[in-house]
N, C-alpha and C positions, 0 to 999 in steps of 0.2 A: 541350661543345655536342652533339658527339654523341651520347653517353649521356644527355642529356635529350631528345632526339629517342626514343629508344627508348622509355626510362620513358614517354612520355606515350603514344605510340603502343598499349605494353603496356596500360597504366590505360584507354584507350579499347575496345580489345581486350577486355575484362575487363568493363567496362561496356558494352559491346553483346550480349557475351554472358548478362552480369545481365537486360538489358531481351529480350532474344528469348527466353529458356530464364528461365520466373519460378521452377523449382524449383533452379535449376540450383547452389542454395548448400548443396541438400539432395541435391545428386543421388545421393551413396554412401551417406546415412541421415543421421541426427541423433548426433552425437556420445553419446557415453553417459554422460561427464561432467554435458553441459548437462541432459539430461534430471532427473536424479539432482541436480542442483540445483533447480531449476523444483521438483520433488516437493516438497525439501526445504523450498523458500519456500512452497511450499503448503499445508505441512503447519503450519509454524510462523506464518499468517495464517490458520487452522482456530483453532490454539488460541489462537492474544492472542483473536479473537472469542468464543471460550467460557469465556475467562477477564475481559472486559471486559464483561460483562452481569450477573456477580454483584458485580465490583470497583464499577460503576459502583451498583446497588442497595445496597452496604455503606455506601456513601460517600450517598447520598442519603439514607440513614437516619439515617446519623449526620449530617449536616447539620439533617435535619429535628427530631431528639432535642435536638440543641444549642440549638437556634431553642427550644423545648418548653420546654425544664428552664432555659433562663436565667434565672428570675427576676426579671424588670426590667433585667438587666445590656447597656445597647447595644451595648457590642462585642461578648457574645456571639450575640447576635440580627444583626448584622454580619457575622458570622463564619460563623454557620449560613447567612445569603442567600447571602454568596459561593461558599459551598462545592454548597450544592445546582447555582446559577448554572453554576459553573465546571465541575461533574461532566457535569451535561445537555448542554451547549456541548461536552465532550471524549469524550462518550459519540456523540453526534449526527454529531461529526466524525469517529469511528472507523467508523461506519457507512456514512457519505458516500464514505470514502478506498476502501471493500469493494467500494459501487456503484462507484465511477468504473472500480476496478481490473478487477472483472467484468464491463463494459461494452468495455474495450478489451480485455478476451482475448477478449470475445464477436468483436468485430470483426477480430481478428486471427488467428483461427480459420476 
């Protein structure tokens, strides 16, 4: 009992000093780990976007070629709508997930 007397005590401690001092989780600097991570995801959400703009136009061609060259066949006229369908929808949402993501480090900055 007494030791959870303290622990809460500490934890409030700890969180009054969070709410009066807002840098105060940065006050010796930012770890060099974290940073060096953060880069790292920065860099690796750089390239899937420079890599998801030609992936996405390969894939919409060849959808559109298949639609093209079927010859009467429905499935592959089927086949070509879903794929253009499915590329634009995954290409759209790759974009959207970049907005949302650079909207809250805008905010969190």
């Amino acid at each position: 009992m007494k030791y959870k007397k303290i622990f809460i005590s500490f934890i409030f401690l700890i969180f009054l000093l969070y709410i009066a001092y807002p840098n105060f989780s940065y006050a010796w600097g930012e770890p060099e780990i974290i940073s060096k991570i953060q880069s790292a995801f920065e860099k690796i959400e750089e390239w899937l976007l420079k890599i998801a703009t030609p992936a996405a136009a390969v894939a919409v061609g060849t959808g559109i070629f298949m639609k093209k060259f079927s010859f009467g066949d429905e499935e592959k006229i089927r086949t070509g709508k879903k794929i253009v369908r499915n590329t634009l929808f995954s290409y759209g949402f790759i974009l959207a997930i970049d907005l949302i993501l650079s909207a809250i480090k805008s905010l969190i900055s």
